[in-house]
C-alpha positions as CSV (number, residue, x, y, z in Angstrom):
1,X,42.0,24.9,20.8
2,X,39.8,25.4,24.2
3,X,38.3,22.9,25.5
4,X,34.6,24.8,25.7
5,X,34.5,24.3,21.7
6,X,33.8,20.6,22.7
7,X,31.6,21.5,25.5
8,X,29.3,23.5,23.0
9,X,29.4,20.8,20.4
10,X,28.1,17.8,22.1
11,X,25.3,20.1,23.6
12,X,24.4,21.3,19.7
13,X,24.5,17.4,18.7
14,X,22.2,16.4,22.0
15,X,19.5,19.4,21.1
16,X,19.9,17.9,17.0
17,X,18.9,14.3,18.7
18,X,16.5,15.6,20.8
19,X,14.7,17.8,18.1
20,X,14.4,15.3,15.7
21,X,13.1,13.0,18.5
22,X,10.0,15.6,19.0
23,X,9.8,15.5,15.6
24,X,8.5,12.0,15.2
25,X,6.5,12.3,17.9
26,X,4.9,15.4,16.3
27,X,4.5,13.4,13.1
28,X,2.8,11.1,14.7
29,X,0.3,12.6,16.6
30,X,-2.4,11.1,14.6
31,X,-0.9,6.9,14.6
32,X,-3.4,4.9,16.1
33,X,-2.1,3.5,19.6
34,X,1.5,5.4,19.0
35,X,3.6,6.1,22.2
36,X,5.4,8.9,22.4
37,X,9.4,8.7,23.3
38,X,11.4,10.7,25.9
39,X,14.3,12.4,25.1
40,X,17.3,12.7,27.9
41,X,20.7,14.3,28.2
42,X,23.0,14.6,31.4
43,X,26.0,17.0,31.9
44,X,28.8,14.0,32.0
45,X,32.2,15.6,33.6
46,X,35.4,14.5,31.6
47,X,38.4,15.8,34.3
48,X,38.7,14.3,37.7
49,X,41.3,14.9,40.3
50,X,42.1,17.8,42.9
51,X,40.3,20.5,42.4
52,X,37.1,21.3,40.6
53,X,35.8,19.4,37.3
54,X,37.1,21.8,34.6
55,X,34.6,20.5,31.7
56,X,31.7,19.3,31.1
57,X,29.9,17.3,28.3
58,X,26.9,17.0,27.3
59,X,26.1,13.2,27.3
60,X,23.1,11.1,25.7
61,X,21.0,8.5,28.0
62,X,19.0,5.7,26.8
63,X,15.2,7.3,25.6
64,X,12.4,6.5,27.7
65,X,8.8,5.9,25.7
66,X,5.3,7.3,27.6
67,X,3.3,4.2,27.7
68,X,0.1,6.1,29.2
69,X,-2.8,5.1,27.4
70,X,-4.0,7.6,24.4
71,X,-7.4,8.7,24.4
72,X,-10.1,6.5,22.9
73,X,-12.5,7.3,19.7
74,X,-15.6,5.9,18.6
75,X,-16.1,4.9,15.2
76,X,-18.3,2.2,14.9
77,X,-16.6,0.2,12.6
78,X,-16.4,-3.4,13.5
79,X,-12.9,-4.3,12.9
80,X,-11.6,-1.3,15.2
81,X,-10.6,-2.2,18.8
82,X,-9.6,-0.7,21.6
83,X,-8.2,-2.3,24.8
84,X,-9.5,-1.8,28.4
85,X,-6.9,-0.6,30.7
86,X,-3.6,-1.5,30.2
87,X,-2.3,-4.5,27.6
88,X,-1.0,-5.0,24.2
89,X,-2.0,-6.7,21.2
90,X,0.3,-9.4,20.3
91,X,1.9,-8.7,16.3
92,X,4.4,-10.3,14.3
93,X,7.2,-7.8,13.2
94,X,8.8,-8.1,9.4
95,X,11.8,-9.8,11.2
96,X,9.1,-12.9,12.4
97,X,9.6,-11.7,16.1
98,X,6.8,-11.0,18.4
99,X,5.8,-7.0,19.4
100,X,3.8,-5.3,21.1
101,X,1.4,-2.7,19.9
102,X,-1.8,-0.9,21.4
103,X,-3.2,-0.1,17.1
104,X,-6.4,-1.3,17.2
105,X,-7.0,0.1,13.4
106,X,-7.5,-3.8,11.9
107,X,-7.9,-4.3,8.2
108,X,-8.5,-7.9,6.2
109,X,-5.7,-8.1,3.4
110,X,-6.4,-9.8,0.1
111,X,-5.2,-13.1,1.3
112,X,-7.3,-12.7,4.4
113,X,-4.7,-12.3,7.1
114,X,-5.5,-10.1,9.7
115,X,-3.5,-6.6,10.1
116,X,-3.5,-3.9,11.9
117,X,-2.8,-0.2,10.0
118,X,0.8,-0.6,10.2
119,X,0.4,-3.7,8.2
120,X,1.8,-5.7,10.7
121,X,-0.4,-9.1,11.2
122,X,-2.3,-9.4,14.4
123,X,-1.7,-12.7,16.1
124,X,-4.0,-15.1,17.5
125,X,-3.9,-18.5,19.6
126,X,-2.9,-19.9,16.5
127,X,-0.3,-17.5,15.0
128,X,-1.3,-15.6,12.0
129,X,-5.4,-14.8,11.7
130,X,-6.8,-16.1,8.7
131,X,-10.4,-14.9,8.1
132,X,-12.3,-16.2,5.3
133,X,-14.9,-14.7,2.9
134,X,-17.9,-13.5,5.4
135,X,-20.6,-10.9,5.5
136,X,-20.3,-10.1,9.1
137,X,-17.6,-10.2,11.5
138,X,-17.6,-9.3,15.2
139,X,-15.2,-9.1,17.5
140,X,-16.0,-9.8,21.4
141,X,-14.4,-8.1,25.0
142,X,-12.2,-11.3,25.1
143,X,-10.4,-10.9,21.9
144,X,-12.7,-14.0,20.3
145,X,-13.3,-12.8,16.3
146,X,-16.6,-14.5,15.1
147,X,-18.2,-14.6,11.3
148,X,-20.8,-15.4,9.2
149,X,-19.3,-16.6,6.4
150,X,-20.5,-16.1,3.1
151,X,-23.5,-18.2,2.1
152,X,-23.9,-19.1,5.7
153,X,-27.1,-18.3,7.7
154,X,-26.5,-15.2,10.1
155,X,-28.0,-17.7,12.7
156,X,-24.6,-20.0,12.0
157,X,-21.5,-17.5,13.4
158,X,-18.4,-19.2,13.0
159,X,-15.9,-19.2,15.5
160,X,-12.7,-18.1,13.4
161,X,-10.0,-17.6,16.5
162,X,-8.9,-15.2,19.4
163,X,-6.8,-12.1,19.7
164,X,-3.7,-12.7,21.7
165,X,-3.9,-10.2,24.5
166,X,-0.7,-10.2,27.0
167,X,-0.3,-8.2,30.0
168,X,3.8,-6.4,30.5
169,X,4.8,-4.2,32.5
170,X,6.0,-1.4,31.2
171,X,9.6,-1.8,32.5
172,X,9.8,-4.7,30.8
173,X,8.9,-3.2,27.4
174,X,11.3,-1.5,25.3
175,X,10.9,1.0,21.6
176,X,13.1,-0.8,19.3
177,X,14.4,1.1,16.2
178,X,11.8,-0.3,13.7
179,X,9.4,1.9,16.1
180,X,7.8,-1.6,17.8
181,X,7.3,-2.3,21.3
182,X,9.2,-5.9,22.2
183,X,10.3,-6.9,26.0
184,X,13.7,-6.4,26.9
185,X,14.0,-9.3,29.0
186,X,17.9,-9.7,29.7
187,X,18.2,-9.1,26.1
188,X,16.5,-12.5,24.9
189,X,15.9,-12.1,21.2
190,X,12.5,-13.5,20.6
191,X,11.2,-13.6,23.7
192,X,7.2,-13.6,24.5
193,X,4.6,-13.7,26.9
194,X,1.6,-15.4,26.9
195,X,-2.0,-14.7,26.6
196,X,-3.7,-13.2,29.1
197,X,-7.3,-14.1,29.8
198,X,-8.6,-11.5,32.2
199,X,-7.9,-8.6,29.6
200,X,-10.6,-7.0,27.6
201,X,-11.1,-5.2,24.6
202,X,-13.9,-2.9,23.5
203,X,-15.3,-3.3,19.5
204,X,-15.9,-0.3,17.5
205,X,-13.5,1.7,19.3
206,X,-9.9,2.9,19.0
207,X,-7.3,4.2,20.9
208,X,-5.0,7.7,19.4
209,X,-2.1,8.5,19.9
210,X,-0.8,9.8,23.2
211,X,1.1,12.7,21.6
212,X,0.5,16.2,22.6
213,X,0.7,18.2,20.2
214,X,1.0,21.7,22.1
215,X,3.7,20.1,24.1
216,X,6.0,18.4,21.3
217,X,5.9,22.0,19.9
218,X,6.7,24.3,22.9
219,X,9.9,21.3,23.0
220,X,11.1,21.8,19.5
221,X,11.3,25.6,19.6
222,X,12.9,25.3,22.7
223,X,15.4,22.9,21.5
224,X,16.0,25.2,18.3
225,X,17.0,28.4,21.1
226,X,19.4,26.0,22.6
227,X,20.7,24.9,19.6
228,X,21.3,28.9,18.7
229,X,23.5,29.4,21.8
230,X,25.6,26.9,21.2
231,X,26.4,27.3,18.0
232,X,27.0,31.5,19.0
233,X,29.6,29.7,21.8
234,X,31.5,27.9,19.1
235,X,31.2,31.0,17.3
236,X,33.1,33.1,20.4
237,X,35.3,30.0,21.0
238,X,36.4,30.5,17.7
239,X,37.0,34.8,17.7
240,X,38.8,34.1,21.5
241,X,41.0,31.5,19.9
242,X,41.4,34.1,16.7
243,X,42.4,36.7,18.9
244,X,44.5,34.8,20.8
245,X,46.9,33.7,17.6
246,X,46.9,37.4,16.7
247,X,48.3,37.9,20.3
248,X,51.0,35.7,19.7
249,X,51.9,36.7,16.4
250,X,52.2,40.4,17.1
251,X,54.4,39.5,20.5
């Protein structure tokens, strides 16, 4: 069977990888502090020698994610941040590790713990946030989450704890496959960075996605019209290799 049948095959399955890839990222055009993810392919030659390369593959390379910062909304609500530049809020992920995220969309659960909309708790100098009953809570630019607590005078704020606030660069950071943020550094499992004092946060705000719609689109119908031609070269692979056993039959 020709060779170019293979050829046409792994470019089908990269333009599969890649579509579904846009995909997510168009779902989630409207996640709170979601980064969108590259997608990347490079033609990987599989004959060397004298002469000219006489295939080539289609090869995947490790995704990339867009860490440019979404745009922010206003909403007034006191519980919704947004951060001030670059940073990340410091989570816990369901496997007890520390990530990274920039959702500022916080929510008090029923045993008090503070989450963000992913349900992930939001982490503190402390660890986990633990905010009692309280009829106001504010948060300030330096991540510290005051309250006056039920019963209390609104003259009497309590101090509850901080938002951990770290500063990464982005090569640092890698998009696991639960979808959080964690640093990659030399493959340390568990590894963290601490707070960083200088960053600030703004109250009643929050932060979109960085997905562009228009964009993920325009990629997904070109992906599906590269997909089509090379499923039509399998298709002639196929007939040439057809009429090629017909050939050798009727000789």
């Amino acid at each position: 069977m020709d060779r170019a049948l293979f050829t046409a095959m792994t470019g089908a399955k990269n333009n599969m990888l890649a579509q579904s890839n846009h995909a997510n990222n168009l779902a989630n055009a409207n996640t709170q502090g979601f980064r969108a993810d590259f997608t990347q392919a490079r033609s990987m030659a599989v004959y060397y020698g004298e002469g000219h390369p006489s295939r080539v593959f289609s090869l995947t390379e490790n995704p990339g994610t867009d860490f440019r910062p979404g745009p922010i909304d206003y909403t007034g609500r006191e519980l919704d941040i947004a951060m001030n530049g670059e940073g990340f809020f410091a989570i816990s992920a369901p496997d007890g590790t520390e990530a990274y995220s920039r959702d500022g969309a916080l929510s008090i659960d029923i045993n008090g713990i503070l989450r963000n909309s992913a349900g992930h708790p939001v982490l503190g100098d402390g660890g986990f946030i633990a905010i009692p009953p309280a009829e106001k809570i504010e948060i300030a630019s330096d991540g510290t989450i005051s309250a006056v607590l039920l019963g209390q005078g609104v003259d009497q704020p309590v101090q509850i704890d901080r938002i951990k606030m770290v500063s990464i660069d982005h090569q640092d950071l890698e998009k696991f496959e639960d979808g959080l943020v964690r640093l990659r550094e030399g493959g340390l499992e568990g590894a963290t960075r601490d707070a960083d004092v200088n960053l600030r946060l703004q109250s009643g705000y929050i932060e979109a996605s960085n997905v562009n719609p228009v964009e993920e689109f325009t990629d997904l119908l070109s992906l599906a019209r590269q997909y089509e031609v090379q499923v039509k070269m399998m298709r002639t692979v196929k007939e040439n290799s057809e009429a090629s056993a017909r050939l050798l039959q009727s000789s």
